[in-house]
C-alpha positions in Angstrom: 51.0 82.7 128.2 50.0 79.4 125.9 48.7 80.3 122.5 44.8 79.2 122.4 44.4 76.0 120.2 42.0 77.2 117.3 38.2 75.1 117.5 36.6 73.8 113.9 34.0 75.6 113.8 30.2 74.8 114.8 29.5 72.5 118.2 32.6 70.4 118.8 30.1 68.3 121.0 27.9 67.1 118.2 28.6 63.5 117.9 30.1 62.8 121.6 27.0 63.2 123.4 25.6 59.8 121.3 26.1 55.9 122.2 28.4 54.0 119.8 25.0 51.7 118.9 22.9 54.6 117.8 26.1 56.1 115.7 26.5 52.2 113.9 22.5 52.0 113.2 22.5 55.8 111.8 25.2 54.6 109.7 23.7 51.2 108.5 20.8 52.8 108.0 22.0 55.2 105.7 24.2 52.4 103.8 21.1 50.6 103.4 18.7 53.3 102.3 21.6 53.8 99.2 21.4 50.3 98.8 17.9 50.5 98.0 18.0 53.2 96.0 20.8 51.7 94.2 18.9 48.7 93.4 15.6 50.9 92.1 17.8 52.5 90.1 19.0 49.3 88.5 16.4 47.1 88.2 14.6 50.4 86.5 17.9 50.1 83.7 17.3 46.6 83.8 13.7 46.8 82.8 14.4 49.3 79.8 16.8 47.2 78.5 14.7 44.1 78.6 12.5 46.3 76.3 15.2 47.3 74.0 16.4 43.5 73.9 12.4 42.6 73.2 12.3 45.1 70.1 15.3 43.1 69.0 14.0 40.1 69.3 10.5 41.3 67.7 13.1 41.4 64.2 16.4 40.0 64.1 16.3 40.8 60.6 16.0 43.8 60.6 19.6 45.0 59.4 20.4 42.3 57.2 17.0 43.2 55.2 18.6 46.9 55.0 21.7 45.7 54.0 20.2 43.8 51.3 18.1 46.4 49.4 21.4 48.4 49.7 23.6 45.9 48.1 20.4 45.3 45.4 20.3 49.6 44.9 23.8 49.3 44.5 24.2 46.8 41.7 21.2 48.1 39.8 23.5 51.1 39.5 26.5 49.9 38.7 24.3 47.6 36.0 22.9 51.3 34.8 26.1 53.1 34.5 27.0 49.6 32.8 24.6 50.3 30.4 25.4 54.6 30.1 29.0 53.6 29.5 27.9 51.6 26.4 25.3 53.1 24.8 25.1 53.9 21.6 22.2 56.3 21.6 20.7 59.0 23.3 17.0 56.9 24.3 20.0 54.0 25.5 20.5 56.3 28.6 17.4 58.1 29.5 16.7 55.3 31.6 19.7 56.3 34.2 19.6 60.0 33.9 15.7 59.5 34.9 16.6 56.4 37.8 19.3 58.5 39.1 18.6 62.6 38.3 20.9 63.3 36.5 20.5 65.7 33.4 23.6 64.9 31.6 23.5 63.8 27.6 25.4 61.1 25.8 27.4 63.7 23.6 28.5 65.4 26.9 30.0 62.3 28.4 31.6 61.3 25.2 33.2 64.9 25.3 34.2 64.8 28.7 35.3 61.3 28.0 37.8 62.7 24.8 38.9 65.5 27.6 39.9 63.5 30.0 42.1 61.0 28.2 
């Protein structure tokens, strides 16, 4: 007795019973339908990036401005705490506790000043 040769499963006559020109257009029809979709899907990326790259071009400037007014914030502080370090009064350094929101005296920093020395 031979041992019975196992069958995949489903129709093992599926594909046979079809001409080798209708199996090749099945199959260049499908490579062509992902083609298209393909190209949709990339001409529809393409098209949101030309309107990213338009914003861009709308103002160039746009992080150089920001960098700017944070490089002018920054030295108008470091020209107040200029000032705080050498004040001489109490009214001398109301302008940077109010500019900055800070509630701190001129006889506290001087003590914490003596401290820390």
């Amino acid at each position: 007795m031979t041992p019975a040769t196992p069958h995949p499963p489903g129709n093992p006559n599926v594909g046979r019973s079809l001409s080798i020109g209708i199996k090749l257009g099945a199959g260049f029809a499908a490579l062509t339908r992902v083609t298209a979709l393909l190209g949709v899907f990339a001409l529809s990326r393409m098209g949101a990036m030309n309107d990213t790259a338009g914003i861009i071009r709308a103002n160039p400037l746009a992080s150089a401005a920001q960098s700017g007014l944070l490089a002018v914030a920054l030295m108008d502080a470091r020209r107040a705490e200029l000032r705080m370090v050498f004040a001489r009064s109490e009214p001398a350094t109301r302008p940077f506790s109010t500019s900055y929101g800070l509630d701190i005296s001129l006889p506290t920093l001087r003590c914490r000043h003596t401290r820390a020395s």
